[in-house]
KEVEXFI-934202 format. One record per residue (C-alpha): z, y, x; chain; residue number from 0. Coordinates in steps of 0.25 Angstrom, whole numbers. Layout:
Z,Y,X,A,NUM
...
//
This chain:
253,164,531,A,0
248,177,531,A,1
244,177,518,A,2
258,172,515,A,3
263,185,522,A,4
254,195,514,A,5
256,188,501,A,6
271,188,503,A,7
272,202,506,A,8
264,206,494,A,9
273,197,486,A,10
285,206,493,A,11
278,221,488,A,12
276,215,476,A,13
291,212,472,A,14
296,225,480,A,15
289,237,480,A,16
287,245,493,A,17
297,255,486,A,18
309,244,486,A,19
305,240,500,A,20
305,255,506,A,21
318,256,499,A,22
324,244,504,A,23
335,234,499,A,24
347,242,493,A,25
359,238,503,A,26
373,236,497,A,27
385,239,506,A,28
395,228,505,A,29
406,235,511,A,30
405,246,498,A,31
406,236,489,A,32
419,229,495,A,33
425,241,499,A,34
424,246,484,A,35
428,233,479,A,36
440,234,487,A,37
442,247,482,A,38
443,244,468,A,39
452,232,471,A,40
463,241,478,A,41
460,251,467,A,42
465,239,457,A,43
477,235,464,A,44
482,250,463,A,45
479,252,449,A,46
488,239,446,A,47
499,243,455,A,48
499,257,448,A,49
499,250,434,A,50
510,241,439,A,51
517,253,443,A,52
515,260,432,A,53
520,249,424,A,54
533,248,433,A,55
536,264,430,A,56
534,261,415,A,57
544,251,416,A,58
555,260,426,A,59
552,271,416,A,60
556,262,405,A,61
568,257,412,A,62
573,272,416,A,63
571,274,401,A,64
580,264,396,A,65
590,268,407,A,66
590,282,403,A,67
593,278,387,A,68
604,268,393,A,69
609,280,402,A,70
608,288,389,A,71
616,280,380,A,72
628,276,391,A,73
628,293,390,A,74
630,292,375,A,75
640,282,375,A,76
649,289,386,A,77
648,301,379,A,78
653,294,366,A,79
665,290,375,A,80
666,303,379,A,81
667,307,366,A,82
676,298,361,A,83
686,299,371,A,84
686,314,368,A,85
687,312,353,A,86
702,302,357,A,87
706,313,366,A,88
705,324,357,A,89
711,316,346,A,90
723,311,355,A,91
725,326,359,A,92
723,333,348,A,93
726,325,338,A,94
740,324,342,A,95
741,338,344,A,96
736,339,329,A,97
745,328,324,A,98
758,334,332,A,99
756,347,326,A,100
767,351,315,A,101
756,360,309,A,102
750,346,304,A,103
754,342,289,A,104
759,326,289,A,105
747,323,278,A,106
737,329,288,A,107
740,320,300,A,108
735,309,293,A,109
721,315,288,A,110
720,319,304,A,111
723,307,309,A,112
714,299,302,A,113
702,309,303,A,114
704,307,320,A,115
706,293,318,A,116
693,292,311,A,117
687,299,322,A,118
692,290,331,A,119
687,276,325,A,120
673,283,323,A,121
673,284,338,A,122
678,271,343,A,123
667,267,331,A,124
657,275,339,A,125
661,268,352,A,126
661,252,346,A,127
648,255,340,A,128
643,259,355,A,129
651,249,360,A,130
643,240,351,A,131
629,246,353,A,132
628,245,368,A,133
636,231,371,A,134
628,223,360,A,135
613,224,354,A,136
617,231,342,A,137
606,225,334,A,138
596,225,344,A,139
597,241,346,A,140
585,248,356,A,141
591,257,367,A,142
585,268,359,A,143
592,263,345,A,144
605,262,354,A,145
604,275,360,A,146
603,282,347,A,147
615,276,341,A,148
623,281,353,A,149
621,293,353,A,150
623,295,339,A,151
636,289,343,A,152
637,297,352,A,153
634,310,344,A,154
643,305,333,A,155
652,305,345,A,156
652,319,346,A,157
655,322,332,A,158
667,315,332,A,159
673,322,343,A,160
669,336,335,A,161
673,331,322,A,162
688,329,332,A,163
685,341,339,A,164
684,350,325,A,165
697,342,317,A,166
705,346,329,A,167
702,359,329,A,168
703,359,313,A,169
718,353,313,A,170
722,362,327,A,171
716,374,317,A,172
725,369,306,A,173
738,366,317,A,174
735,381,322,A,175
734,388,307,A,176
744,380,300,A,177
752,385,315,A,178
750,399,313,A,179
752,398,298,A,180
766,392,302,A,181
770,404,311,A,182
765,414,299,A,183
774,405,289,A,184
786,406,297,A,185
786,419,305,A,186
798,426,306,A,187
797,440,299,A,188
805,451,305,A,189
801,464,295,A,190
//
């Protein structure tokens, strides 16, 4: 038995060399390696609730964007109200005042007329043409596609009530001259 002993413990410093021995086993902490497993798992769950989130703000982001261009075009289109409503009231004021003016020639009030009045079908044009983009598809239009047609409607808009604006002024211009012509016509000279 003893010579089992020795020759088993020459087999033993034959496979490990007295350096590995005086070292000893390397010793692996278990709690390390599940803490740091842990670690990484919690680490996981954030980095996916942060993508989630992100995805989340991507879509809110989208969302105020589209409110902002639905925003944007209910502007538009009450300003063309706007407008329009300013356009009848000038020519229910003015053009009255122009019409009832005896310094106005019968063939004129004809070309007046019907240059206001094709002001005013262009703008009730503008707003059934509004009407129509926003209560129907209209072809299947983007918001975007939409929104550029209104405000060009809308900037057309506008240059009707200048283009009122200026053929006012022009025909009260003509009232006041043709006025001031009539006074120099009929004065009473006393020389």
């Amino acid at each position: 038995m003893k010579t089992k002993i020795i020759l088993f413990a020459m087999a033993l410093t034959f496979l490990f060399p007295l350096r590995a021995i005086s070292q000893g086993m390397p010793v692996y902490d278990n709690t390390n390696f599940i803490s740091l497993a842990k670690s990484l798992l919690e680490s996981a769950k954030q980095t996916t609730q942060l993508l989630k989130t992100v995805d989340f703000l991507k879509q809110q982001k989208e969302n105020l964007e589209k409110v902002a261009e639905v925003v944007q075009q209910l502007n538009a289109v009450q300003q063309i109200a706007q407008n329009n409503q300013h356009l009848y009231s000038i020519v229910q004021n003015d053009l009255s005042d122009i019409l009832n003016s005896p310094f106005i020639k019968a063939e004129e009030i004809d070309l007046i007329t019907e240059s206001f009045t094709k002001l005013l079908d262009n703008s009730l044009d503008t707003a059934a043409y509004i009407d129509e983009i926003l209560s129907s598809d209209y072809l299947r239009m983007t918001d975007a596609e939409r929104a550029g047609i209104i405000r060009a409607k809308e900037k057309e808009s506008k240059e009707m009530i200048s283009q009122v604006e200026i053929k006012t002024k022009r025909y009260r211009d003509i009232i006041s001259f043709r006025k001031m012509q009539d006074k120099v016509n009929n004065r009473e000279t006393d020389y």
